[in-house]
N, C-alpha and C positions, 0 to 999 in steps of 0.2 A: 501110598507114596505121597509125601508133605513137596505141594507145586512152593516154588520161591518166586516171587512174584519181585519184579524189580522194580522201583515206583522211579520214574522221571521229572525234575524240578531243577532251578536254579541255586546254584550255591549263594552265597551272601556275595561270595567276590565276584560271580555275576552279575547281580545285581547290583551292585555298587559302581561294575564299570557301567553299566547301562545306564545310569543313573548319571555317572559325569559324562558320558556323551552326552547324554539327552541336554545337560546343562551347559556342555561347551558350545553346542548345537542352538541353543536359545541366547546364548553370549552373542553368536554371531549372526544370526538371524533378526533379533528384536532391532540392534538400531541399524540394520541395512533397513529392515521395514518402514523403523522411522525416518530416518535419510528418505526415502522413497517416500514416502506421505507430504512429507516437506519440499519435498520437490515438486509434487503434485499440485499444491495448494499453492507454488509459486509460478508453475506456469496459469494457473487458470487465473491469479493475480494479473498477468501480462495479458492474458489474452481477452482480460477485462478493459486494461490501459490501451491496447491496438483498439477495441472496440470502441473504446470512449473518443479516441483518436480521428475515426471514420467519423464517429457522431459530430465531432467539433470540426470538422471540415463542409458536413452538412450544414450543420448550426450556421458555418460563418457562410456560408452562397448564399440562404436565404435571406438571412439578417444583415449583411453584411459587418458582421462582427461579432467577435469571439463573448460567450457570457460572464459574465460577471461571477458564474460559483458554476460547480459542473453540475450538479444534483439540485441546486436550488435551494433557497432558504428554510427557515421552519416554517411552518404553517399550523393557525392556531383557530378554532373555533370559541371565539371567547377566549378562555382560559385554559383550554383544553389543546392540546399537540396535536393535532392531525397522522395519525401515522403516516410516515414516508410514503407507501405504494399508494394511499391515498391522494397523495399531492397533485396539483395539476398547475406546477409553474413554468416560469418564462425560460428554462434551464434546460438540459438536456433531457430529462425524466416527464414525460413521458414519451414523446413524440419522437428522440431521437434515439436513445437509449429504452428498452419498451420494459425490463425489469429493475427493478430494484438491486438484485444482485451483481445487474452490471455494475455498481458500484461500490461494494462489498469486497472486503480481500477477504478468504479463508482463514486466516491465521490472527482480525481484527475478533477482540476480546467479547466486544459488543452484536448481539444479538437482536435485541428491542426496536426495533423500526421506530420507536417512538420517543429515544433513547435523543437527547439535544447536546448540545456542546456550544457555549456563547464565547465570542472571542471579537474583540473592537468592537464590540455594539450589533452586531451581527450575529445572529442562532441558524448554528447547522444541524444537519441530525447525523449524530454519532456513531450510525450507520455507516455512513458513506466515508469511505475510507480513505476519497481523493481529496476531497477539501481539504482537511483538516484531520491531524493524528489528533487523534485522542485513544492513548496505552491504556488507561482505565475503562473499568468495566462500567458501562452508561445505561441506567433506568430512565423510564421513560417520569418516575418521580421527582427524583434530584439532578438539573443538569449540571453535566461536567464545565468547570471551567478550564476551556483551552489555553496554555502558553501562548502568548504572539508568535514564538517560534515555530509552533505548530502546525502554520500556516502551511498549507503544499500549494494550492491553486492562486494564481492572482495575475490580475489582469496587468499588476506594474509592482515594480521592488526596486527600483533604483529611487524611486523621488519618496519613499516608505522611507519616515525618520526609524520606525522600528525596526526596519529592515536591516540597517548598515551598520559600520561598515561590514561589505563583504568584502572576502582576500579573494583575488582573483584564483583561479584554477590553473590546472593544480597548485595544490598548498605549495606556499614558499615563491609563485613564480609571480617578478615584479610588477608592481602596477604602472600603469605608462598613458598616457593620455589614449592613444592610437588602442588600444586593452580598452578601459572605460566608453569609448567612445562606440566600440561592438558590442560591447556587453550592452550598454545602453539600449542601444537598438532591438536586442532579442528580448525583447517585452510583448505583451500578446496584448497591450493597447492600441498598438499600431496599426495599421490597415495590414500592412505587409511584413510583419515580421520573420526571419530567418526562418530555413527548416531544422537549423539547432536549437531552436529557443526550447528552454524546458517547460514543458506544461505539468507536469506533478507528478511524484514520487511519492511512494509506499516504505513504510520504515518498519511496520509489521513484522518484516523480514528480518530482524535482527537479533531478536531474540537475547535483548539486553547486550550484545554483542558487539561492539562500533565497527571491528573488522568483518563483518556477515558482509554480504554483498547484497544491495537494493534494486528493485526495478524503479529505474527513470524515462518515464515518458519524453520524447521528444515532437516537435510539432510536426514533420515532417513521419512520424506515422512508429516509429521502430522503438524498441524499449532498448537499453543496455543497465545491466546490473554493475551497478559502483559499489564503492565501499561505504559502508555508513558512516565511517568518521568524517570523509571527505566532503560527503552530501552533506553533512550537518555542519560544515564549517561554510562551504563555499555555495550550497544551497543553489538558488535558479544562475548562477555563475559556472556551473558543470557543465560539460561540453560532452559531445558523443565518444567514444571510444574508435582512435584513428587509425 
């Protein structure tokens, strides 16, 4: 007697649904994961800015006074770049900030610790994320030249011809003497400036985007994420989120 033996497999229309699951399934999946990376990379950017915050509160008891660039200039042996972790300036790096990636956003393009960026006669390295944007990707052979707008750190921007004009914050709200006359003041040349004055913002975060939302360092220690068109118009004139 002939046994019949029943063989067990997928039909085609099994596997086809299985196949647009698996695909609906990685629809929904891939950019929660990227959402989630991006976010990731956006707090460890702030909790870079709180950190640098603490340092510049140190910086300024010993010194009495805030530095002139957060990371510190280039540094050159000869002709040669020093790479960054090398450094040993008058800045926050080493002494108060004790790695290099404190100053570093995840999401900046630039890798090369050796990597410069010149902007008004002054060379930063393209590294450090808080000085100075620089979107392009920075070797440590060709340095980037930075826009003046590019600027994030600085000790004074009201008496910078390059600076102005700025439109008060938020966009559209009038300018008034009694306006100029505070904003004046939240400069971080002062001995005592406000705990609103801004100390530098991250644009990394936008992802070509002007609506993304950026982290802005305040001096008073807190970050608050603004919009980037707003930042980019109204720059150290942004105020904390009330």
């Amino acid at each position: 007697m002939r046994r019949i033996r029943s063989s067990s497999g997928f039909s085609l229309v099994e596997l086809l649904t299985v196949i647009a699951i698996i695909a609906i399934l990685a629809g929904i999946i891939f950019p929660v994961m990227t959402a989630v990376k991006k976010k990731s990379k956006t707090t460890q950017c702030m909790t870079n800015l709180h950190n640098i915050s603490m340092a510049l509160k140190m910086f300024k008891q010993d010194n009495r006074r805030f530095p002139s660039s957060l990371a510190g200039y280039v540094q050159t042996d000869g002709a040669v770049v020093i790479p960054f972790e090398r450094t040993r300036g008058d800045a926050l790096y080493p002494e108060y900030v004790t790695a290099v990636k404190g100053f570093h956003c995840p999401l900046s393009p630039t890798t090369d610790t050796s990597a410069t960026a010149s902007l008004a006669g002054y060379n930063y390295y393209a590294y450090d994320s808080y000085d100075v944007y620089t979107p392009g990707v920075g070797t440590g052979g060709t340095p980037l030249t930075a826009n003046v707008e590019d600027l994030r750190y600085t000790l004074t921007w009201a008496d910078d011809a390059t600076s102005l004009p700025l439109p008060p914050y938020p966009p559209g709200t009038p300018s008034t003497p009694d306006l100029d006359k505070y904003d004046y003041k939240r400069q971080l040349k002062f001995r005592s400036p406000s705990d609103d004055t801004v100390v530098t913002w991250c644009s990394y975060h936008e992802g070509g985007d002007s609506r993304a939302k950026i982290p802005v360092l305040f001096l008073d220690g807190h970050c608050d994420t603004l919009s980037a068109d707003t930042v980019a118009v109204c720059r150290w004139r942004v105020q904390p989120n009330r």
